[in-house]
ZADO-1210 file (C-alpha; in nm, 4 decimals, padded with zeros to 6 digits):
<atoms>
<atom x="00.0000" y="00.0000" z="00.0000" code="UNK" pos="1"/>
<atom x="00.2314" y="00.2442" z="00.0994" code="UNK" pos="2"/>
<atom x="00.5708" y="00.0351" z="00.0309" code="UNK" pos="3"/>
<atom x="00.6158" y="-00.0254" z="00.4471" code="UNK" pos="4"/>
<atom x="00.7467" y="-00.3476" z="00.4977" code="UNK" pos="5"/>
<atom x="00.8317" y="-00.4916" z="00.8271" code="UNK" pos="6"/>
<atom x="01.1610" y="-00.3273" z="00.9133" code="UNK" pos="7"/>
<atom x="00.9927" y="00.0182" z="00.8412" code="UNK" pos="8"/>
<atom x="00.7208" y="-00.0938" z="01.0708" code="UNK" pos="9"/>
<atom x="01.0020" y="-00.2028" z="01.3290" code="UNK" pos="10"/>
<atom x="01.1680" y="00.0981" z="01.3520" code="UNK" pos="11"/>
<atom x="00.8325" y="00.3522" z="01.3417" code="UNK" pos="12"/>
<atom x="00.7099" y="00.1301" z="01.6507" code="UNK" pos="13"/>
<atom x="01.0646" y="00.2146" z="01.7935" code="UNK" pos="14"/>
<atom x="01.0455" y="00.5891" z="01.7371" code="UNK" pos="15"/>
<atom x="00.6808" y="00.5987" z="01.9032" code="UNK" pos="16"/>
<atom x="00.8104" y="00.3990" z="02.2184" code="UNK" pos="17"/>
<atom x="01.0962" y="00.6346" z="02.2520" code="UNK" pos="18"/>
<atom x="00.8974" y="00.9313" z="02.2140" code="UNK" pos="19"/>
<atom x="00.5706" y="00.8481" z="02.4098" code="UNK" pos="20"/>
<atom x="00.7050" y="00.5914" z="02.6877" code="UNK" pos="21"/>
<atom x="00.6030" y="00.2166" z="02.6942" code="UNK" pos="22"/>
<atom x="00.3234" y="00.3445" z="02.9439" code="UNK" pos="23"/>
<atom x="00.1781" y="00.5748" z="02.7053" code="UNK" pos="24"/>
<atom x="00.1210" y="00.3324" z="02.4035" code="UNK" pos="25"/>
<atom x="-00.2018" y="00.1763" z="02.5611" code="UNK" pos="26"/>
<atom x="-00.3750" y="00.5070" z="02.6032" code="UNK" pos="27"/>
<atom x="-00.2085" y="00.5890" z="02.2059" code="UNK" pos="28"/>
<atom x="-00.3728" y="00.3180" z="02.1126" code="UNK" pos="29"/>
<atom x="-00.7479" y="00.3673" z="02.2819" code="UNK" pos="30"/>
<atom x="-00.7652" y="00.7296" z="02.1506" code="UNK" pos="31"/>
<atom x="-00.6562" y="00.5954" z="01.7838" code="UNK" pos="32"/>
<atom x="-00.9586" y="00.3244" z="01.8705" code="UNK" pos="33"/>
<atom x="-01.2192" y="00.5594" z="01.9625" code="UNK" pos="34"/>
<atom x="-01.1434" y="00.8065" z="01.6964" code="UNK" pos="35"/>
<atom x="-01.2144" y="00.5702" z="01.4227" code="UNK" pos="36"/>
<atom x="-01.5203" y="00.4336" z="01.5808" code="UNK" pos="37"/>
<atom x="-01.6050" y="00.7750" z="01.5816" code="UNK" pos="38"/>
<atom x="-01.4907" y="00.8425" z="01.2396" code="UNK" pos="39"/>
<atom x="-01.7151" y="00.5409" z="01.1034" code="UNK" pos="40"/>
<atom x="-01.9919" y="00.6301" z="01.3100" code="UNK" pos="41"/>
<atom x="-02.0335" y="00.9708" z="01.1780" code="UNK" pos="42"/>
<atom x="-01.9285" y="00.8496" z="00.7973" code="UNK" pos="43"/>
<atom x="-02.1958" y="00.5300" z="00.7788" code="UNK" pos="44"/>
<atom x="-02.5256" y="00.5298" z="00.7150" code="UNK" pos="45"/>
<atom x="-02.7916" y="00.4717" z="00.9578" code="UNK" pos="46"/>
<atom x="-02.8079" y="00.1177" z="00.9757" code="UNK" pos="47"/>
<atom x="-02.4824" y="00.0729" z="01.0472" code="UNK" pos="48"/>
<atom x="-02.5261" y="00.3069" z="01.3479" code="UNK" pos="49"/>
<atom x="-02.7863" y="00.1360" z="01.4743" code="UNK" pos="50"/>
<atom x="-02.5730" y="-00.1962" z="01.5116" code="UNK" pos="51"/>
<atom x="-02.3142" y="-00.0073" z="01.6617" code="UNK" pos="52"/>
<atom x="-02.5398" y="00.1244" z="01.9164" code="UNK" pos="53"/>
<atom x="-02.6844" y="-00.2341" z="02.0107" code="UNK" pos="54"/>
<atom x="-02.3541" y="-00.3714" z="02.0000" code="UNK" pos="55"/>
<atom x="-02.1995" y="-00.0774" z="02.2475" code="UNK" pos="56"/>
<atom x="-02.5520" y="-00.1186" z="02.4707" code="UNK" pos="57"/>
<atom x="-02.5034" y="-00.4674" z="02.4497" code="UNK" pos="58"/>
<atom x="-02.0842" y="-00.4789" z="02.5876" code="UNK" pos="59"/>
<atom x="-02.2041" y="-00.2770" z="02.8525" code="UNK" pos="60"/>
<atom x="-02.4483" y="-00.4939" z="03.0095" code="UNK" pos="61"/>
</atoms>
């Protein structure tokens, strides 16, 4: 896709963890999570919201 093979992964992943802290990657990662989930749930069409919704109601009981 964007010509990033593994060893270009590698050394990104190593440039994050030296700039953000092993501790910091989990909470990196749940911000990238919820912006996407936010991204798709303002991009997709009303079906697709609604099983979002029961699926989220659904996790949380």
């Amino acid at each position: 896709m964007f010509g990033l093979g593994m060893p270009e992964l590698i050394i990104i992943l190593v440039i994050i963890v030296i700039i953000f802290g092993a501790g910091k990657l989990p909470e990196i990662g749940a911000g990238i999570g919820k912006g996407i989930k936010n991204f798709k749930n303002a991009t997709g069409d009303e079906e697709d919201k609604k099983k979002i919704d029961e699926s989220e109601k659904n996790k949380d009981a």
